[in-house]
N, C-alpha and C positions, 0 to 999 in steps of 0.2 A: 608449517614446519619445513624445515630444509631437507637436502638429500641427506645431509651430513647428521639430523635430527632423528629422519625415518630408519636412517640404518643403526642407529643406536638405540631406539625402542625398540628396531628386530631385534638386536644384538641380546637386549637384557629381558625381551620376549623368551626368547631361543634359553638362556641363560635360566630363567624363572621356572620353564618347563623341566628342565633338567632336573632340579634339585627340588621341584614338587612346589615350587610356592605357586601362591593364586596370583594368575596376572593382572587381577584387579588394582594387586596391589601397588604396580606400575604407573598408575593412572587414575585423577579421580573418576567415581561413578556416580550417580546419586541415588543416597540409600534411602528416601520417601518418594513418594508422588511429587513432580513437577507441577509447580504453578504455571499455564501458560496464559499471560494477562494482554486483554484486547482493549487497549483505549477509546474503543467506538463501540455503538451498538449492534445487534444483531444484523446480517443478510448482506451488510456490506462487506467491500473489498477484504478486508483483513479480516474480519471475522470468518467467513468462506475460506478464506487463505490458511488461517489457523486450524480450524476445524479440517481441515483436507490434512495436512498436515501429522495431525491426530491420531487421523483413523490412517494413516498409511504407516506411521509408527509401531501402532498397534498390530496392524496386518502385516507387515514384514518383519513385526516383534526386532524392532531398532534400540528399545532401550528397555531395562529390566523393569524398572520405575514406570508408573501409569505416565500421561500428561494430560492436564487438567485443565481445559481451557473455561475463563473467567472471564466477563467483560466488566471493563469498570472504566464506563464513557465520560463520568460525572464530570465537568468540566471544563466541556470541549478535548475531553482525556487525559487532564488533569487528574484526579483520579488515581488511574491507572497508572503515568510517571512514575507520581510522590508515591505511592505505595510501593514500586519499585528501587525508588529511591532512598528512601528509607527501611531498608532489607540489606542494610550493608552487611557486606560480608557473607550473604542468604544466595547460595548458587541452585536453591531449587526452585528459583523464582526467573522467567523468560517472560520478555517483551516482544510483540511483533512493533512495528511502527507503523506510521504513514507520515506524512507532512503536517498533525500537528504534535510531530515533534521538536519542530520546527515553531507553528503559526501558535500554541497555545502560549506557550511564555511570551510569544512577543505582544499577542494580542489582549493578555490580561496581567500579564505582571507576576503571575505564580514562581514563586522560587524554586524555577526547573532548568535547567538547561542539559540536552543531549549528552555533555561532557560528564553531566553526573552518574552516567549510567557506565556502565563497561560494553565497547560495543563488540560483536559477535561475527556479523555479518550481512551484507547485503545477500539476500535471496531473490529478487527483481524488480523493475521500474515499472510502474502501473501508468497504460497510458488513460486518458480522459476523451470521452466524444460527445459532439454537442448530437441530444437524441430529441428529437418529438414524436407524440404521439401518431402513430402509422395510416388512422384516419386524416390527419390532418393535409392541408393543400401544397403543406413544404415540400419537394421533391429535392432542393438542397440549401447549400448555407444562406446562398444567394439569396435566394426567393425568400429564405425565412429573414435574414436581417433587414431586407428591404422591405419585408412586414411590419415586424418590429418599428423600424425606424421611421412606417409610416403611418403609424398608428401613433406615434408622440411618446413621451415619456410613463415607464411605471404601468403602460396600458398590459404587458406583456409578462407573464410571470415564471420565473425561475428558481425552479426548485434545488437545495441543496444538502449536502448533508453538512450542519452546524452554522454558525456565523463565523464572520472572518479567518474563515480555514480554508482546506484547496480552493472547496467548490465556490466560495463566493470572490476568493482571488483571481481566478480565471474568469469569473461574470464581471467583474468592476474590468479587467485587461480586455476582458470582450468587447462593454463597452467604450473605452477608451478607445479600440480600435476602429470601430463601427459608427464610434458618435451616435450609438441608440442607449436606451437606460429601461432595464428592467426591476419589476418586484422581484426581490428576491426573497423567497421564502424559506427557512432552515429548518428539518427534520431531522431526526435522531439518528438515523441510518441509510445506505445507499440502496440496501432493499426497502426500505421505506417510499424514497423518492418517487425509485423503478414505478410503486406499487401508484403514487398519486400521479404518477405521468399515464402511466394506463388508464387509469381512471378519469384519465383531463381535468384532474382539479390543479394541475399548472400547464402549462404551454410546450415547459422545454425542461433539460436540463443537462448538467456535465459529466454524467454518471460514467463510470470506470467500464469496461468491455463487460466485465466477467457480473456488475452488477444488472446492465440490460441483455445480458445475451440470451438469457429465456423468452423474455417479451421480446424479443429479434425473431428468434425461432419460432412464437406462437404467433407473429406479424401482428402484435401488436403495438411497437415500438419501432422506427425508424430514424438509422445513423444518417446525420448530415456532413457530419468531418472527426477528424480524429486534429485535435493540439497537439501538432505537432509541426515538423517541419518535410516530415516526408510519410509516407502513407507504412502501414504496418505488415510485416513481410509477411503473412499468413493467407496462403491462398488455399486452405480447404473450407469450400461453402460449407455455410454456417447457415445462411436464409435463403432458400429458395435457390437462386443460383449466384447469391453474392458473397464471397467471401471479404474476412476481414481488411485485405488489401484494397478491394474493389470500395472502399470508404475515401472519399480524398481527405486530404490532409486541409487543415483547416486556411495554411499558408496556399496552397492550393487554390482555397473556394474565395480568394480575397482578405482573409483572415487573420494575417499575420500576428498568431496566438501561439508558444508553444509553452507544454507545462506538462514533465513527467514524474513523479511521485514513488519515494520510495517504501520498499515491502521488505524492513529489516529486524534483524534479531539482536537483542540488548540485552543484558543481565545486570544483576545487582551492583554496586561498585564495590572496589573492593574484590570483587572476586579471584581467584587464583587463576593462570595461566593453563592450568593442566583441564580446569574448568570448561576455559571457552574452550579448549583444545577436544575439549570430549563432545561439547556442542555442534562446533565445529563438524566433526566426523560425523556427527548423527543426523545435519545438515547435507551433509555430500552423500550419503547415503539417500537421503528422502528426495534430492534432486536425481537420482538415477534410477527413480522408477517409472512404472510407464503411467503409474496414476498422475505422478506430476507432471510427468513430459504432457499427458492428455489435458491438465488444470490449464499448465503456459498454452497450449494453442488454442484449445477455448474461449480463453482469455484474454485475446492477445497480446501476454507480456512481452514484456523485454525483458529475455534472461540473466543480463549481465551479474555475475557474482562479484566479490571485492570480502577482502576480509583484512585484518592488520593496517599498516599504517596505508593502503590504499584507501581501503573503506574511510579513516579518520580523515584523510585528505579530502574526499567526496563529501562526507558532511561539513566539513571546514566551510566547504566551495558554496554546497545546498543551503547552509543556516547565512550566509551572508546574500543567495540572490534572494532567501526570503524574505529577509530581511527589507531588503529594499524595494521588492514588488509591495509590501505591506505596509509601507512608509507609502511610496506612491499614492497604495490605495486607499491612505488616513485609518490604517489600522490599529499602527502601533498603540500600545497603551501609556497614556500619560505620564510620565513621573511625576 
């Protein structure tokens, strides 16, 4: 909203009190429980995202309305979209996203595309790190892809959450740059992964900060690089005495890999402007508290916000490079 915007909601704010009306009625509100809908499964990125989200609404009592949070992964999140999509004109229904808002239309053909949605706002970039298990002999990218690569193909297995979505975008770009070739294996969730990478029932994987950073902290799990192209500004230890900076960057370890993921808020289409605009607020509210200022450095996001025609410009940018890392990597789905 503009200056020229804000002082005219004061204006007939100031106006409404005067003369006894509800200033609700200024502005929409939502008068049931909000659906807040997760395209992935439990313990991953967005789900943790959304669920924090939740309970800081709740606790700083941001909106009159419950919110409801709902995963509905079915499809590589597929699912979750269409259900959103077809909610036209339905403003009690929120999306969070991630990249396959992007990688599911393109990789199977479902009649989805981003644009069908109303979009709301970017909330943050989620970086990705290549993690192994903490017993293992990798001390960093090097030593592990020169493992990899010398053990032969397929011998080396990589865990993901789904098929041809981030995590296995980033393993086929891996390999391309490494000239090694991993199994890769797809799970339902990035807690899931976490949970078989502990367990050494895979080798490695490209799990999000905020899904390893337990097993970090119990030394069970150890970062080798963060995809990206420069290391993450977060220097409060996290593990023993390394903070999330202290990770190099995967461009760094030889790796010339970068790939950051967004963690955005979508609504029905169709929806009214006074809509997002109330989401909006109840968004800039939940990023000024200290619960989420504590989520971003745990997590090592990237906070950058976007909303209106920047945000649409940002997706414009993001659905065309995935476009064509997904074609590279023989994703797309046939016509």
């Amino acid at each position: 909203m503009s200056s020229f915007g804000h002082a005219r909601r004061a204006l007939l704010l100031a106006a409404a009190a005067l003369v006894g009306l509800p200033t609700a009625a200024l502005g929409w509100e939502p008068t049931k429980p909000v659906e807040f809908v997760v395209p992935a499964g439990t313990g991953g990125g967005a789900d943790q995202m959304s669920r924090l989200v939740q309970g800081i609404v709740q606790k700083h009592n941001l909106m009159k309305q419950p919110l409801i949070v709902v995963n509905k992964s079915g499809g590589a999140g597929a699912e979750g979209f269409l259900h959103i999509k077809e909610a036209k004109n339905d403003p009690h229904k929120i999306i969070i996203t991630l990249s396959n808002l992007f990688t599911t239309p393109l990789a199977t053909g479902v009649p989805f595309n981003w644009k069908d949605l109303t979009p709301v706002a970017m909330l943050a970039l989620d970086q990705f790190v290549l993690w192994v298990n903490a017993e293992s002999p990798y001390k960093s990218a090097k030593d592990y892809i020169s493992a990899v690569k010398a053990a032969g193909p397929n011998k080396f297995k990589m865990g993901g959450t789904g098929s041809k979505q981030e995590d296995q975008i980033i393993t086929v770009a891996l390999e391309k740059a490494t000239g090694t070739k991993f199994t890769y294996i797809p799970f339902k969730g990035g807690g899931t992964v976490a949970v078989q990478l502990v367990g050494k029932h895979i080798d490695s994987s490209v799990n999000n900060p905020i899904e390893g950073v337990a097993h970090w902290r119990g030394g069970k799990l150890r970062p080798l690089c963060v995809f990206d192209s420069e290391r993450m500004a977060y220097k409060d230890k996290i593990a023993g005495d390394m903070a999330w900076h202290d990770i190099p960057s995967c461009k760094e370890a030889g790796v010339p890999v970068d790939y950051v993921m967004l963690r955005g808020i979508f609504t029905s289409p169709g929806v009214s402007r006074d809509a997002v605009d109330y989401y909006l607020g109840v968004f800039k509210k939940v990023r000024e508290t200290p619960e989420w200022k504590k989520f971003m450095t745990d997590g090592a996001y990237n906070t950058t916000f976007m909303s209106g025609a920047e945000f649409v410009k940002w997706l414009e940018q993001a659905e065309a490079t995935h476009r064509t890392l997904m074609q590279e990597a023989g994703f797309l789905a046939k016509k």
